[in-house]
N, C-alpha and C positions, 0 to 999 in steps of 0.2 A: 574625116578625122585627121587631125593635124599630129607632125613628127612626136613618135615617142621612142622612150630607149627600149630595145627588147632582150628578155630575158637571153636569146642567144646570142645578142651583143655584149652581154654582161660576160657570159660565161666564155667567149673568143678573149676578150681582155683578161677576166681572169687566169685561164692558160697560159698566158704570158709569165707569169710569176709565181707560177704553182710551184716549180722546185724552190725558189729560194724562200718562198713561204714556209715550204713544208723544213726546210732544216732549219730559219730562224725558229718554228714552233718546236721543233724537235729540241733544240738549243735549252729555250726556256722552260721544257717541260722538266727537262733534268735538273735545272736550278730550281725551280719549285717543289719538285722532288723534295730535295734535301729542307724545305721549310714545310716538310709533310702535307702541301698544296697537291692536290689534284688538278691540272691543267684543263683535263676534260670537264668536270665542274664549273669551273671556272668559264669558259667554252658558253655552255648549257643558261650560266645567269647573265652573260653577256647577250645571249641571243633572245632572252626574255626579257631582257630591260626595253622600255617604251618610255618615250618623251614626246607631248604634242605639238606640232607646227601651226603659229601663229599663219593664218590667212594674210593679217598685211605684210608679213613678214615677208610675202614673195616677190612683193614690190617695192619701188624705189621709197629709202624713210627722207627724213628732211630735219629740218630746223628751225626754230623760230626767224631765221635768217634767207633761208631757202632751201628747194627742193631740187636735184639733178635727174631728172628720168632718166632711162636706157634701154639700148635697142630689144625689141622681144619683151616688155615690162606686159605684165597681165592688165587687162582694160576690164576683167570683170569676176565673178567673183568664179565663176566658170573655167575659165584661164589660171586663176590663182591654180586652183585645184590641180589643173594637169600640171603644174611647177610641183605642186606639196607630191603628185603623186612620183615626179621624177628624181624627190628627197628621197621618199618610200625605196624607191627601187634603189638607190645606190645604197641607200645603208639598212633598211628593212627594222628599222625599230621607230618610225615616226609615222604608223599608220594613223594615228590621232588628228583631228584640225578643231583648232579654238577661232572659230565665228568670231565676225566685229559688228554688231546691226547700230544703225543703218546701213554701214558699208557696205555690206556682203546682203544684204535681204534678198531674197529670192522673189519671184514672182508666182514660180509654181514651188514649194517646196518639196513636193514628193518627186519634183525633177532632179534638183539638188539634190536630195539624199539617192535617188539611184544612180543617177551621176557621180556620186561619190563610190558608194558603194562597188558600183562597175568597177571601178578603181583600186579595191582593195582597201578604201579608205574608210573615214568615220567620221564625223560628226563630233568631238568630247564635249569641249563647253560653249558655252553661250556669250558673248562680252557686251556687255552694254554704253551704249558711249552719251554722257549726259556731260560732257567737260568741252563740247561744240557743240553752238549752236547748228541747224540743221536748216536746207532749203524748206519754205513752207510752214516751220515750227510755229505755232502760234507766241511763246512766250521766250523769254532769250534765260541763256543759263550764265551771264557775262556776273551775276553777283551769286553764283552760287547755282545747286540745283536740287539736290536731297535736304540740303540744309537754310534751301533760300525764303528769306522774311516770310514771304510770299505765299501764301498756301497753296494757290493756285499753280504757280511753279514746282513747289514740290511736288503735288499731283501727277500734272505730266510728265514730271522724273520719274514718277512711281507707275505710271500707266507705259510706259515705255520698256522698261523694267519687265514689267509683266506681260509685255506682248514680244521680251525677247526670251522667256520662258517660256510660253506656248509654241510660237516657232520653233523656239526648242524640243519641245516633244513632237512635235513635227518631224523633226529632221534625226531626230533618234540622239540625242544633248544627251548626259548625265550629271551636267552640274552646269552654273551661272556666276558671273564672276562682275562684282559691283567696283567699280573705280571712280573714285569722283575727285576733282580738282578745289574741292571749295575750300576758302579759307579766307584771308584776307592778304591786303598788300600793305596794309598801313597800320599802326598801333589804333586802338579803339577801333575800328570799322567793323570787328566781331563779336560779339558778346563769345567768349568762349564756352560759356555752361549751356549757353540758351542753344546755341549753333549743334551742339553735342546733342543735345536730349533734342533735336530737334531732325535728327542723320537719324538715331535708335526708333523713332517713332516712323521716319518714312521705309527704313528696314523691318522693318516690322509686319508694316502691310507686303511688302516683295515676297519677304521670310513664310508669310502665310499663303502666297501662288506656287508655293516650290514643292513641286512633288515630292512624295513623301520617298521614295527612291534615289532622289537628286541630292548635291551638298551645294550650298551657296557660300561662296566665297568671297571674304571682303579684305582689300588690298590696303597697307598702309602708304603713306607714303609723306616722306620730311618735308619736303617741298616741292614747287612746282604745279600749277602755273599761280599757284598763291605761294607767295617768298615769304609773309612775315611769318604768317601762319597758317599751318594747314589743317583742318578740323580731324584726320586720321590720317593721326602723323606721325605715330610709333605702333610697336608691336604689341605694347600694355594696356593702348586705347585700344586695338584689335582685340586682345583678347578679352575685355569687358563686354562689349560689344557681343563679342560670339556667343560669351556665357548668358548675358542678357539673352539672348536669341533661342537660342534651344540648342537643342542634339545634332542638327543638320545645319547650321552655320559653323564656319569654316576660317580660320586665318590665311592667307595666302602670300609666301615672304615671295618678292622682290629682291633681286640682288641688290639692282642698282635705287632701291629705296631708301638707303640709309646714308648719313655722312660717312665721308672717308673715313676706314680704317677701326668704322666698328666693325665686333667681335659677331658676325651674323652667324656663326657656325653655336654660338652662347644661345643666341635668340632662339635659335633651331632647335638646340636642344629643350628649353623651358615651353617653347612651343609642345614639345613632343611630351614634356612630364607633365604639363597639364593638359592634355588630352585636345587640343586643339591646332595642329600643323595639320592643313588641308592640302597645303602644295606650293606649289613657287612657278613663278616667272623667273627662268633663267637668263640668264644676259652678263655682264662683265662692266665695267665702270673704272675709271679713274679716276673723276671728279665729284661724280653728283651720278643721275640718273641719265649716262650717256649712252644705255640698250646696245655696247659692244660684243660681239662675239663673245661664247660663254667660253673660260678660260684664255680668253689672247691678254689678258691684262696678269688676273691673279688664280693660277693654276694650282697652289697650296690652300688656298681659301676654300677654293670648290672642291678641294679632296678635303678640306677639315671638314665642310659640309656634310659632304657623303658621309664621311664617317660617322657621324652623330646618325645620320639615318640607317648605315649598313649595322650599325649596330642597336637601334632599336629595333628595326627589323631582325636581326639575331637573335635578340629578349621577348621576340614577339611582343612587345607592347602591347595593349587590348587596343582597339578601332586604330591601329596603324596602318594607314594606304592613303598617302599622300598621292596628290597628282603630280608630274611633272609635266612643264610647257615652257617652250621657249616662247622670249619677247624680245625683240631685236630690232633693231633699225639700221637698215643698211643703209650706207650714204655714200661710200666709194668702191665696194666691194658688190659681186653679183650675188641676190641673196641668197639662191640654189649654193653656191658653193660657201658660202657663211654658213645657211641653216646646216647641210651636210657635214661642213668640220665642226658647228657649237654640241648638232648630235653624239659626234664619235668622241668631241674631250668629255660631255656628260656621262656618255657610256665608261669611256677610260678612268677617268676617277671614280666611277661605281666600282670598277675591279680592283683597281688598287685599294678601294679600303675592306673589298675582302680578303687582301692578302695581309691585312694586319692580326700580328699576332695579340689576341686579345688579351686572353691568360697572362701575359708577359708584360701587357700594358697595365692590367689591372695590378700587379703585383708591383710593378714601380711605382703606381701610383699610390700601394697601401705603404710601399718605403719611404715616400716621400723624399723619390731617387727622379728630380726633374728634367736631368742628362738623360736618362736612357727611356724615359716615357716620350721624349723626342725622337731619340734614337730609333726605336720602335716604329712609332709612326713617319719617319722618314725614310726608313726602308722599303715601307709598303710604296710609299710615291714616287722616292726614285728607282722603280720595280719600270725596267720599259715592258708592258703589258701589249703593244703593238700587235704583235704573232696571233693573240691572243683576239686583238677584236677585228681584225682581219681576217682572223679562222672562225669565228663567228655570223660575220660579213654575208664570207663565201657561203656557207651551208644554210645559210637562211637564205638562197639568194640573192645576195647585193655584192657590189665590188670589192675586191681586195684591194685595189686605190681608188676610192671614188672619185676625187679631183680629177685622177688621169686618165678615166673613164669617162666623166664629165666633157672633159677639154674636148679628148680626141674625138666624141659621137657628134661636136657642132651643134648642140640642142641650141644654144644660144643663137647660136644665127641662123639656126633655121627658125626658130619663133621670131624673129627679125623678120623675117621676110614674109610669115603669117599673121602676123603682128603691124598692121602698120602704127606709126607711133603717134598717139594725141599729143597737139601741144596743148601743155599744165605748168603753170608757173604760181608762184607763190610756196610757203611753208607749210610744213606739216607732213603726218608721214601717208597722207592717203589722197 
């Protein structure tokens, strides 16, 4: 068994900074005090929140341009897992892993899942990848795959699909996540009505292998790797789609699925009034669909997010339980210390918008008083809540600074040296 961090390395480190932990939380429990906040509360849904770690995410991403490996990069799907598990241990809310099949296919899978399990880990969803073609694939996905002319092609979009739900229950999945690239590059190259009703009928047969306990997820997305047009290409096509489908299809938002500077925290919401927000691919963007760190870009966005869900979840909304999962692509950063901080800003904006005063928001908003409905909600975010998910951290086991926990244990160069490194060239993120 190759270097892992152990719990009484955790807890040496965290000694380190037990007093000044303990008087910044002391500090802030008094200020919440006074905003009738319970700290310990607060504490208690920090240490309950869960977000799942993407499998490629442990390895080096890429670009249509190219790809940089790094020392210690996991060579299989095995090694992924001991990186997701050394996520787990520093911040103790990312027991979850979201599968990429073919990538990650096992050979024995009841190896995989007690391998995981040893670990503390789990299995969440399924991903299926029909937007590459594959070594060996009989037929090419290069015009298309759920929606392509071809019937024969859609087939084995659909036969592949279905054998990443079986493995799925193999490995103990509770939902499947469909992502397809189709669309076109050039005006006329798609029939746009035919292309649609043609994605609804190959979901259809997926929709009917998915156990009846499972939710299938179908991702939008504006562009990429089809630029003119993409056949599910907003959240309105999504949601036809799902309703089309039944009870157990799902929308699933993407951050970095939308153009710059739409209102995704709007989408979220209409998501959640019509009974179809299944969950999100978190990740951060500047441009387009650039899978950065969640929060290093737009850290008001992601708390206006939260907040539409901390407060359907406050109304209980009927069938509200969204999944959450990061989707990331690291290209100059180690992705252990990326997934670790995109966990702790998704945790961090979960608390800050329970610290918004509801009642107060709502009443500005029947004043049609637009200053202090901001006001309001800006308090809750420039709230530093730190104390908070660091006393969280601690008691569930994981670091009170996971980075400087990270750093100082050398995990990285010790999987360096267990690790020796494959040469891989070319793009993409696997």
């Amino acid at each position: 068994m190759g270097f892992t961090l152990t719990d009484a390395a955790i807890h040496d480190h965290n000694l380190q900074m037990a007093r000044a932990l303990a008087e910044d939380y002391e500090h802030l429990a008094l200020q919440l005090a006074r905003r009738n906040l319970d700290i310990e509360a607060l504490v208690e849904r920090a240490v309950a929140f869960r977000v799942a770690v993407p499998s490629w995410g442990v390895g080096a991403g890429g670009t249509r341009f190219g790809r940089f490996g790094f020392a210690g990069e996991p060579r299989n799907v095995f090694e992924k897992l001991e990186d997701c598990e050394t996520v787990c241990k520093l911040v103790r809310v990312t027991p979850g892993i979201s599968l990429h099949i073919p990538w990650d296919k096992p050979a024995n899978p009841a190896e995989l899942r007690a391998f995981a399990e040893s670990r503390g880990l789990f299995v969440d969803s399924m991903n299926s990848n029909t937007f590459q073609d594959q070594p060996g694939q009989g037929l090419s996905y290069q015009f298309g795959s759920l929606t392509h002319t071809d019937r024969a092609v859609r087939q084995q979009a659909i036969d592949h699909n279905i054998e990443c739900i079986d493995l799925g229950q193999r490995l103990g999945a509770r939902s499947h996540t469909v992502w397809i690239g189709d669309g076109g590059n050039f005006p006329g190259q798609v029939h746009f009505r035919r292309a649609l009703d043609r994605y609804l009928d190959s979901l259809r047969a997926i929709y009917g292998a998915v156990p009846k306990t499972w939710r299938l997820f179908i991702e939008h997305k504006l562009y990429e790797p089809a630029f003119y047009s993409t056949v599910l290409n907003d959240w309105g096509t999504s949601y036809y789609c799902t309703r089309e489908l039944g009870d157990r299809a799902w929308s699933l938002v993407d951050l970095g699925h939308h153009a710059p500077n739409v209102n995704v925290e709007l989408i979220v919401a209409r998501l959640i009034q019509f009974g179809k927000l299944g969950g999100f691919h978190f990740n951060d963007s500047q441009y387009g669909d650039d899978d950065l760190d969640s929060g290093s870009i737009k850290p008001f966005q992601l708390f206006l997010i939260f907040n539409e869900l901390v407060d359907a979840e406050l109304e209980h909304v009927p069938g509200f339980a969204p999944a959450y999962m990061l989707d990331q692509s690291h290209n100059v950063t180690d992705p252990i210390e990326s997934l670790v901080t995109s966990a702790i800003e998704l945790t961090r904006a979960y608390v800050q918008a329970q610290l918004v005063d509801r009642a107060a928001l709502s009443a500005h908003q029947e004043a049609n008083d637009p200053l202090m409905a901001l006001q309001t909600l800006k308090h809750a975010f420039t709230t530093d809540v730190g104390p908070i998910l660091a006393t969280a951290r601690v008691r569930a086991g994981g670091a009170a600074d996971p980075i400087g926990m990270y750093r100082s244990s050398g995990y990285r160069e010790r999987k360096a040296g267990e690790r020796p490194a494959a040469i891989r060239h070319g793009a993409g993120i696997v």
